[in-house]
C-alpha positions in Angstrom: 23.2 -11.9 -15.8 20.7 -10.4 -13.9 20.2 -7.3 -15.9 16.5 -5.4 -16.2 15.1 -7.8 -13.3 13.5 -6.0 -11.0 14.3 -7.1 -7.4 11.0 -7.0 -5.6 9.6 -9.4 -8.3 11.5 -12.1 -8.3 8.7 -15.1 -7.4 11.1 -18.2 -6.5 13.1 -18.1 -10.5 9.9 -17.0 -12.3 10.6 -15.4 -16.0 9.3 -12.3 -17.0 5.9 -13.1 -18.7 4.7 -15.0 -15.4 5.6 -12.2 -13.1 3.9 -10.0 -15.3 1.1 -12.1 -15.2 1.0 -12.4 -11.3 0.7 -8.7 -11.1 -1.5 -8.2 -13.3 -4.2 -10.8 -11.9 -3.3 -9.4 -8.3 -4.4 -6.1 -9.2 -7.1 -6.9 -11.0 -8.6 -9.0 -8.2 -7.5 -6.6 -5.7 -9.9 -3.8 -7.2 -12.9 -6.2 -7.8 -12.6 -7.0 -4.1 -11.5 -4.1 -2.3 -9.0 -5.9 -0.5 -7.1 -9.8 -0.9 -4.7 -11.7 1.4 -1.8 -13.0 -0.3 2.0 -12.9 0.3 4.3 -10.4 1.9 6.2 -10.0 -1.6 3.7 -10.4 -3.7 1.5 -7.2 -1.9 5.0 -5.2 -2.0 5.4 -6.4 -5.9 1.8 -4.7 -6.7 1.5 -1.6 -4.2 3.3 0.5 -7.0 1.2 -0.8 -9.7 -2.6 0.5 -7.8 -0.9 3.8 -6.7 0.0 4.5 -10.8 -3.5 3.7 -11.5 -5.5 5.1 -9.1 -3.2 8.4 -10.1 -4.2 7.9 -13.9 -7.8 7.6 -13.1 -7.9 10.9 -11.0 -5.9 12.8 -13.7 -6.4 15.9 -15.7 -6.8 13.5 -19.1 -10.0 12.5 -20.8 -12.0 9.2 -19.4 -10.6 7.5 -23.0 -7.0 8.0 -22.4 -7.8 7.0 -18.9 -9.2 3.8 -19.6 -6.3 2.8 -22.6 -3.8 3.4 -19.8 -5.4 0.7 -16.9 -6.8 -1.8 -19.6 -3.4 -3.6 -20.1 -2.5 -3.4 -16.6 -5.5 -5.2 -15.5 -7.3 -8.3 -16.7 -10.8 -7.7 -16.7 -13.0 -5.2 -18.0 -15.1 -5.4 -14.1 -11.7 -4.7 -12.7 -10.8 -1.8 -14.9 -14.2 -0.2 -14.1 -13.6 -0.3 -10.7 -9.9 1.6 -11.1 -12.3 4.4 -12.4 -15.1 4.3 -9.6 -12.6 4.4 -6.8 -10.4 7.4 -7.7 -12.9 10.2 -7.1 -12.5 8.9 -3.4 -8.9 9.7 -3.4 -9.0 13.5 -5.2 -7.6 15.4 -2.3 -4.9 12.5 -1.6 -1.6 12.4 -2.8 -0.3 8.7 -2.8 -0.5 6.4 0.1 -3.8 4.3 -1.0 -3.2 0.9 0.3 -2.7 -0.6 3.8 -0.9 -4.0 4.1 -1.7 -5.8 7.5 0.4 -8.6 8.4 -1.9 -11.7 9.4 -0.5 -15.0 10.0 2.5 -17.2 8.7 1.4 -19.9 6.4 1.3 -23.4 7.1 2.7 -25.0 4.3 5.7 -23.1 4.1 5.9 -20.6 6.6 4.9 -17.4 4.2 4.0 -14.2 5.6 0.3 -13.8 5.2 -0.6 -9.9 4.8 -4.1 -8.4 3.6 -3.6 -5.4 1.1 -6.6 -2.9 1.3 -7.3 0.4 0.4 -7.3 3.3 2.8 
Protein backbone atom coordinates (compact mmCIF):
# COMPACT_ATOMS: atom_id res chain seq x y z
CA UNK A 1 0.00 0.00 0.00
CA UNK A 2 1.09 3.28 -0.77
CA UNK A 3 -0.15 5.02 2.20
CA UNK A 4 1.80 8.38 3.80
CA UNK A 5 4.16 8.50 0.55
CA UNK A 6 4.33 11.60 -0.71
CA UNK A 7 4.03 11.66 -4.55
CA UNK A 8 6.61 14.19 -5.56
CA UNK A 9 9.26 12.21 -3.68
CA UNK A 10 9.23 9.19 -4.96
CA UNK A 11 13.17 8.83 -6.38
CA UNK A 12 12.92 5.47 -8.68
CA UNK A 13 11.46 2.97 -5.29
CA UNK A 14 13.57 4.82 -2.69
CA UNK A 15 12.35 4.17 1.13
CA UNK A 16 11.71 6.92 3.34
CA UNK A 17 15.08 7.46 5.25
CA UNK A 18 16.88 8.00 1.76
CA UNK A 19 14.46 10.41 0.42
CA UNK A 20 14.75 12.22 3.51
CA UNK A 21 18.23 12.13 3.19
CA UNK A 22 18.27 13.47 -0.48
CA UNK A 23 16.34 16.51 0.60
CA UNK A 24 17.95 17.24 3.27
CA UNK A 25 21.57 17.30 1.50
CA UNK A 26 19.85 19.24 -1.49
CA UNK A 27 18.92 21.90 0.67
CA UNK A 28 21.74 22.17 2.50
CA UNK A 29 23.95 22.47 -0.61
CA UNK A 30 21.53 24.59 -2.23
CA UNK A 31 22.00 27.45 0.52
CA UNK A 32 25.83 27.08 0.74
CA UNK A 33 25.87 27.73 -2.96
CA UNK A 34 23.13 29.94 -3.78
CA UNK A 35 22.06 27.96 -6.52
CA UNK A 36 22.69 23.86 -7.77
CA UNK A 37 21.68 22.03 -10.98
CA UNK A 38 20.12 18.82 -10.40
CA UNK A 39 16.93 16.98 -11.57
CA UNK A 40 13.52 18.31 -12.55
CA UNK A 41 11.90 16.17 -9.54
CA UNK A 42 14.32 16.43 -7.24
CA UNK A 43 14.21 20.72 -7.47
CA UNK A 44 10.29 20.25 -7.26
CA UNK A 45 10.80 17.65 -4.12
CA UNK A 46 12.88 20.56 -2.21
CA UNK A 47 11.20 23.95 -3.42
CA UNK A 48 8.74 23.49 -0.33
CA UNK A 49 11.39 22.62 2.03
CA UNK A 50 13.56 26.45 1.35
CA UNK A 51 10.24 28.38 1.17
CA UNK A 52 9.40 26.88 5.09
CA UNK A 53 12.73 27.82 6.08
CA UNK A 54 13.44 30.95 4.69
CA UNK A 55 9.70 31.74 6.30
CA UNK A 56 11.06 30.43 9.86
CA UNK A 57 14.13 32.50 9.59
CA UNK A 58 12.26 35.86 8.88
CA UNK A 59 9.70 35.11 11.66
CA UNK A 60 8.47 36.98 14.64
CA UNK A 61 10.38 34.08 17.08
CA UNK A 62 13.68 34.46 18.80
CA UNK A 63 17.13 33.61 16.67
CA UNK A 64 17.18 30.18 19.14
CA UNK A 65 13.90 28.84 18.19
CA UNK A 66 14.87 29.88 14.75
CA UNK A 67 17.93 27.98 14.55
CA UNK A 68 16.28 24.50 16.46
CA UNK A 69 13.68 24.70 13.62
CA UNK A 70 16.37 24.63 10.34
CA UNK A 71 19.09 22.48 12.21
CA UNK A 72 17.36 19.14 11.39
CA UNK A 73 16.25 20.11 8.09
CA UNK A 74 19.74 20.79 6.97
CA UNK A 75 23.06 19.00 7.29
CA UNK A 76 25.52 21.36 8.13
CA UNK A 77 26.01 23.91 10.56
CA UNK A 78 27.62 26.41 7.24
CA UNK A 79 24.31 25.71 5.60
CA UNK A 80 22.13 26.49 8.54
CA UNK A 81 23.92 29.88 8.89
CA UNK A 82 23.26 30.78 5.66
CA UNK A 83 19.15 29.97 6.00
CA UNK A 84 19.61 32.83 8.57
CA UNK A 85 21.85 35.40 6.52
CA UNK A 86 19.52 35.19 3.51
CA UNK A 87 16.10 35.84 5.03
CA UNK A 88 16.43 39.55 5.83
CA UNK A 89 16.66 39.80 1.90
CA UNK A 90 13.25 38.39 1.54
CA UNK A 91 11.27 40.58 4.54
CA UNK A 92 8.89 42.34 2.30
CA UNK A 93 8.28 38.97 0.21
CA UNK A 94 5.69 36.61 0.74
CA UNK A 95 6.74 33.20 -0.73
CA UNK A 96 8.03 32.72 -4.21
CA UNK A 97 11.97 32.48 -3.37
CA UNK A 98 13.34 30.14 -5.90
CA UNK A 99 13.53 30.09 -9.66
CA UNK A 100 14.00 26.71 -11.42
CA UNK A 101 15.53 27.07 -15.05
CA UNK A 102 15.26 24.18 -17.29
CA UNK A 103 18.84 23.49 -18.84
CA UNK A 104 19.57 20.53 -20.82
CA UNK A 105 18.42 16.80 -20.83
CA UNK A 106 21.03 14.48 -19.47
CA UNK A 107 23.03 12.25 -21.38
CA UNK A 108 22.99 9.13 -19.60
CA UNK A 109 19.41 8.84 -19.22
CA UNK A 110 17.75 11.54 -20.68
CA UNK A 111 16.86 13.63 -17.24
CA UNK A 112 15.71 17.02 -17.24
CA UNK A 113 18.55 19.20 -16.07
CA UNK A 114 17.01 22.41 -14.19
CA UNK A 115 19.20 24.98 -11.95
CA UNK A 116 17.25 25.98 -8.74
CA UNK A 117 18.23 29.53 -7.58
CA UNK A 118 16.99 32.12 -5.41
CA UNK A 119 15.15 35.17 -6.63
Amino acid sequence: MRHRVKKHLHFKGKDQAHRKSVVRSLVGAFFENGSIVTTNKRAFAIVGTIDKLIEVAKGPTTEYNKIRYITPEVFTEAASRAVMAIAPKYADRHGGYTRITPLKHRVGDGALLVKLELV
